[in-house]
C-alpha positions as CSV (number, residue, x, y, z in Angstrom):
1,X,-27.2,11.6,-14.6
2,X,-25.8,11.0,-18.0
3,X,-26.2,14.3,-19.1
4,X,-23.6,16.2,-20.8
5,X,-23.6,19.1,-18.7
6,X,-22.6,19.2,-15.3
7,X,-25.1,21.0,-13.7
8,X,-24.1,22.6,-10.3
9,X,-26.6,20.6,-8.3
10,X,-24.8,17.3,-9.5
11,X,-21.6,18.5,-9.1
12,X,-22.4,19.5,-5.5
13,X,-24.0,15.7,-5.3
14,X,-20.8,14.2,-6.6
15,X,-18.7,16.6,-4.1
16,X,-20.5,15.3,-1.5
17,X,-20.0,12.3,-2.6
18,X,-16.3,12.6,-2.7
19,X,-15.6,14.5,0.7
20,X,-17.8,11.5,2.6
21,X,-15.3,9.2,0.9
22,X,-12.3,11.5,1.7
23,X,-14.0,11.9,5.4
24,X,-13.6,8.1,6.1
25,X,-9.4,7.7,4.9
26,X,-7.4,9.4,2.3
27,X,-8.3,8.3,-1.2
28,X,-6.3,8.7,-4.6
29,X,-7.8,10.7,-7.5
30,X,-8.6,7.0,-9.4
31,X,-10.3,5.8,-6.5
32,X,-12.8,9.0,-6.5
33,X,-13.2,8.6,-10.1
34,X,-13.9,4.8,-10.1
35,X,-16.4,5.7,-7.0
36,X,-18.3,8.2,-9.1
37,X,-18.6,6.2,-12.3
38,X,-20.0,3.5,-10.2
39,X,-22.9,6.1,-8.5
40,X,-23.6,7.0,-12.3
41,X,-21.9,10.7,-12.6
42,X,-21.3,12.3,-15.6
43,X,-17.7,12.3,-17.0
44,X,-18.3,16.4,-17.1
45,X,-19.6,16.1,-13.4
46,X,-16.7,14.1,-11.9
47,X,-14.1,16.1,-13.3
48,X,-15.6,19.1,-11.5
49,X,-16.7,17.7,-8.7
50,X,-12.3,16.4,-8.3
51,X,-11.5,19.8,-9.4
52,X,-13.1,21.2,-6.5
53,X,-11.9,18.7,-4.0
54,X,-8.6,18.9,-5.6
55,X,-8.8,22.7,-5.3
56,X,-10.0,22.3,-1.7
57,X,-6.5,20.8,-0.8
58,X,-8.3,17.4,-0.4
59,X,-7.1,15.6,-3.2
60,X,-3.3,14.9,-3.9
61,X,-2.0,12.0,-5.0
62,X,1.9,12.5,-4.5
63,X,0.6,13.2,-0.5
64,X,-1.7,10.4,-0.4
65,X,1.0,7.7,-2.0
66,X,3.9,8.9,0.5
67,X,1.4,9.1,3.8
68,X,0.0,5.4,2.5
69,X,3.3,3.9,1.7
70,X,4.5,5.1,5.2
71,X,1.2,3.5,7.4
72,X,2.2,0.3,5.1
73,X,5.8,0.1,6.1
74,X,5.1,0.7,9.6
75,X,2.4,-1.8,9.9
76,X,5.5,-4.5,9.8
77,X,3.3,-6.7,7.6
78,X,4.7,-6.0,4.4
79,X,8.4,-5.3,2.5
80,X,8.6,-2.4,0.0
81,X,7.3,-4.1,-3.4
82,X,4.0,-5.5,-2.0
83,X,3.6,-1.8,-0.7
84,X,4.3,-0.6,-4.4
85,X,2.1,-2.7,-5.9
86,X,-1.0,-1.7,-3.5
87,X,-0.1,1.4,-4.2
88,X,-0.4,0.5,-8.3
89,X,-3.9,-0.8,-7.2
90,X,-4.8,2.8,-5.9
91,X,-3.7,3.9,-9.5
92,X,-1.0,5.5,-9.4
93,X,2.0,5.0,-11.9
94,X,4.7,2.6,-11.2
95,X,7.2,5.5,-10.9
96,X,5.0,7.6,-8.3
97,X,4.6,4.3,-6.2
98,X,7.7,3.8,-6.3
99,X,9.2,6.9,-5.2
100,X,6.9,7.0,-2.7
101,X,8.2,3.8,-1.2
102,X,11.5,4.9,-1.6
103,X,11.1,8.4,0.5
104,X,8.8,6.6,3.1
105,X,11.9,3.9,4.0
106,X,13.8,7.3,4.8
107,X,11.1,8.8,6.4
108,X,10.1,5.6,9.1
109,X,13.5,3.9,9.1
110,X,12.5,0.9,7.5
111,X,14.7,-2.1,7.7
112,X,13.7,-5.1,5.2
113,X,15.1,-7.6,7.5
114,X,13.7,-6.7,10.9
115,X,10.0,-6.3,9.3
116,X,10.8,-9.6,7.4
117,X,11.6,-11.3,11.0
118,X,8.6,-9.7,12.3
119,X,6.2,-11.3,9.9
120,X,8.2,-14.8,10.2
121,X,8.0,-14.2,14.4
122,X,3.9,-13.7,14.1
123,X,3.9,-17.1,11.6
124,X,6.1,-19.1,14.1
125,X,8.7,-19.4,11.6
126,X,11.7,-17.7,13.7
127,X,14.0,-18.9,16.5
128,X,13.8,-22.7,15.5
129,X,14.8,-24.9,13.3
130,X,13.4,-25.6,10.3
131,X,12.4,-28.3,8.1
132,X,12.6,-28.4,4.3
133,X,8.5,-27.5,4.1
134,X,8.7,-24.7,6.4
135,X,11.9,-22.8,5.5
136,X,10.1,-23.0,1.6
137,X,6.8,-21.9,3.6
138,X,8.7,-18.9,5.3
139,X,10.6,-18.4,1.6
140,X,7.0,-18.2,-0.2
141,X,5.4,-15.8,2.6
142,X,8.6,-13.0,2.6
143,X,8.1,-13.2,-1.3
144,X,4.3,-13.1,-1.4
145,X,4.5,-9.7,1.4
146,X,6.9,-8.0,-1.5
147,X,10.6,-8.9,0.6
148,X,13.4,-9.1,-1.5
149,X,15.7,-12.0,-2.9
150,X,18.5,-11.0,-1.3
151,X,16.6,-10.3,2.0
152,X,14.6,-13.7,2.2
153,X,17.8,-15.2,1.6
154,X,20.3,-12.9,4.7
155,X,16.5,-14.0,7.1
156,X,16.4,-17.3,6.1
157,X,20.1,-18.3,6.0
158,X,20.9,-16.6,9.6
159,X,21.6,-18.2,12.6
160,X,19.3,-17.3,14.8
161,X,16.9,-19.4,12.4
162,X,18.8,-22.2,13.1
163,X,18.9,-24.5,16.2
164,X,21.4,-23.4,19.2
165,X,23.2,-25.7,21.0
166,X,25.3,-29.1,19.8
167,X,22.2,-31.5,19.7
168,X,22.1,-30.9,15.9
């Protein structure tokens, strides 16, 4: 299959190839080009093969970062620079992850803190007190899902983290 020319029974091989991946989830153009360097296409055969999907409506990056950027913010596992940087991993640019984020947290009304609660409610880490191990625990697992500074700190620092009642 390394031959220069991309003749049209590899391209419809590689198409194939593509709208089985496409069938299964959404995919970015990088992923369809890694996945067809790795079954041995032709350079000259991928790019037709992603023309035609791409002319098919299949393939489109700007669609697929918004639509993944929005499943990832809804899933209430993650805060908006983890999402960016899965989105990176998909290969696409910084900027284009980024302003995918940016219009999905319009799009589902995401709010930093609440998700960041979330994730600390499914760890245990919310609604008692904690020690000087587990507020650092809770501080390294907002940070590691892509939360904010300034948001670990408003979740970590408020009150309803804190023990009620006077038998502090």
């Amino acid at each position: 299959m390394d031959s220069e020319e991309a003749t049209p029974e590899e391209v419809k091989r590689a198409t194939d190839a593509c709208l089985r991946l496409l069938a299964a989830r959404a995919r970015s153009r990088h992923e369809l080009l890694t996945a067809l360097e790795r079954k041995g296409f032709s350079e000259p055969v991928r790019k037709a093969a992603l023309e035609q999907v791409a002319g098919w409506g299949y393939l489109d990056d700007e669609r697929f970062a918004q639509e993944r950027a929005a499943v990832l913010l809804q899933k209430g596992k993650y805060g908006p620079q983890d999402v960016e940087q899965r989105l990176q991993a998909h290969g696409l640019s910084r900027e284009a992850a980024s302003e995918a984020v940016a219009n999905a947290r319009e799009t589902v009304e995401f709010d930093a803190e609440a998700t960041a609660r979330q994730v600390l409610e499914r760890r245990g880490l919310l609604g008692r007190k904690l020690g000087p191990k587990e507020h650092a625990r809770a501080g390294r697992l907002l940070f590691s899902r892509g939360f904010s500074e300034d948001v670990i700190h408003r979740v970590l620092g408020d009150a309803t983290l804190e023990p009620s009642g006077p038998e502090d």
